[in-house]
C-alpha positions as CSV (number, residue, x, y, z in Angstrom):
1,X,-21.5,-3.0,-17.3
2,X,-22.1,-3.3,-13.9
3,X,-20.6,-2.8,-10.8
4,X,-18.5,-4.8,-9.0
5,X,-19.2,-3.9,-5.7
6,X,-22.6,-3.4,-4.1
7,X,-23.4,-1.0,-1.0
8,X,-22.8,-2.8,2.0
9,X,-19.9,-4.3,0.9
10,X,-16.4,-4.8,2.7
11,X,-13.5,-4.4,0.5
12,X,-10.0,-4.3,0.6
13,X,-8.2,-0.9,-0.6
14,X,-5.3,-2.1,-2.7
15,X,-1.4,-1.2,-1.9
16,X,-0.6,0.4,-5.6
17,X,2.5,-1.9,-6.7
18,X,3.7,1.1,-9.3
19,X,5.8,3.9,-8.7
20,X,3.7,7.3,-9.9
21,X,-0.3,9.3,-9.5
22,X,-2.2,6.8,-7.4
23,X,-5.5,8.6,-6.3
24,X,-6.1,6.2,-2.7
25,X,-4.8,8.7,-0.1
26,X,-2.0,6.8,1.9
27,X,-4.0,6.1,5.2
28,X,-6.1,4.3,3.8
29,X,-4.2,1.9,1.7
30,X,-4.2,-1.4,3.1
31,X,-7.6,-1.2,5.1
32,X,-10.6,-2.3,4.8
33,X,-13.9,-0.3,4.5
34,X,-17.6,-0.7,3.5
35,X,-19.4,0.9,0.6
36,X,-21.8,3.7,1.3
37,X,-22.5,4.4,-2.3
38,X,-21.9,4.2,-5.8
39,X,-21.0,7.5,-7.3
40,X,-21.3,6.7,-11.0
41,X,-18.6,6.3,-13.7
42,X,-16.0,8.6,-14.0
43,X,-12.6,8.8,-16.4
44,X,-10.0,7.2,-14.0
45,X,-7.5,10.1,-13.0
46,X,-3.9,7.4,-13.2
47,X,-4.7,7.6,-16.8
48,X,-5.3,10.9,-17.6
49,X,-1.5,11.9,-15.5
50,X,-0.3,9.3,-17.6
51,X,-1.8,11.2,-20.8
52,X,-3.7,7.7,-22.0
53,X,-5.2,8.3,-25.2
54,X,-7.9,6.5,-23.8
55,X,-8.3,6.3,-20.3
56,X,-10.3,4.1,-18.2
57,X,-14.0,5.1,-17.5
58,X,-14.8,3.0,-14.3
59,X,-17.3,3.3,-10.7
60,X,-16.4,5.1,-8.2
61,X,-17.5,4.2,-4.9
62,X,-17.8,6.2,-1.3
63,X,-16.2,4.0,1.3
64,X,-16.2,4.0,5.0
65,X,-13.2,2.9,6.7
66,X,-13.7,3.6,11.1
67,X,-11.2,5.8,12.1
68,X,-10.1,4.1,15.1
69,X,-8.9,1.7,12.8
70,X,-7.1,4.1,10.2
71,X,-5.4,6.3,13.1
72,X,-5.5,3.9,16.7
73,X,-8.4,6.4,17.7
74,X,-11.8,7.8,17.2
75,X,-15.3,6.3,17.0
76,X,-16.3,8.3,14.0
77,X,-16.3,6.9,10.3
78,X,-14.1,8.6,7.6
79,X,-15.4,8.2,4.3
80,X,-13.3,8.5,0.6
81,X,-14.2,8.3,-2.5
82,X,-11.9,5.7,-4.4
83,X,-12.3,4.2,-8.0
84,X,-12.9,0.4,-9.0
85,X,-9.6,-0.6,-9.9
86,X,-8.0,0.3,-6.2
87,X,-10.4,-2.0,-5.0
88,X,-10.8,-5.7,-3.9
89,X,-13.1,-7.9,-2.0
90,X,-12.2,-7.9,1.9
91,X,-11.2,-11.8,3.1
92,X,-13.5,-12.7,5.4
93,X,-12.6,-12.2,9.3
94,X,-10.5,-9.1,8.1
C-alpha cells in the first residue's frame, strides 16, 4: 500500500465528527501543517479503545504545524505525530 501523503506535503488535520478517543491533540485540529516524515505503519489507537477485533494498521506521519499559527505567537515549529485517517490534503491558499 502506499502512502498517501509524501514529505513536503501540506495537509489539513481533520475536526473528528465523533464523540470518543481521538488521538489529534486539540490545538491542532483544524490547522494545517507539512510532513516531516513518515514514521511507518502502526495499529491505529481509536480502534484498539474501541476494542476492534481488527483494528486499522495505517502511516503515521510527523507534521509541522508553526506555532505562531497554533497559539497567535512564536517563530518556532511544533511538530506531532498523527495517523492517516486524521488527515486530508490542505486547499490551496490555506
Amino acid at each position: 500500500m502506499d502512502d498517501r501523503f509524501r514529505t513536503g506535503e501540506r495537509v489539513l488535520v481533520s475536526l473528528p465528527d465523533s464523540p470518543g478517543h481521538h488521538r489529534a491533540p486539540r490545538y491542532v485540529r483544524g490547522h494545517v501543517g507539512t510532513v516531516l516524515a513518515v514514521h511507518g505503519r502502526h495499529v491505529l489507537p481509536d480502534d484498539v479503545v474501541a476494542r476492534m477485533a481488527e483494528p486499522h494498521v495505517e502511516p503515521v506521519y510527523a507534521v509541522a504545524f508553526a506555532a505562531g499559527a497554533l497559539w497567535g505567537a512564536g517563530d518556532h515549529t511544533v511538530t506531532v505525530n498523527l495517523w492517516e485517517s486524521y488527515l486530508e490534503p490542505a486547499e490551496e491558499g490555506r
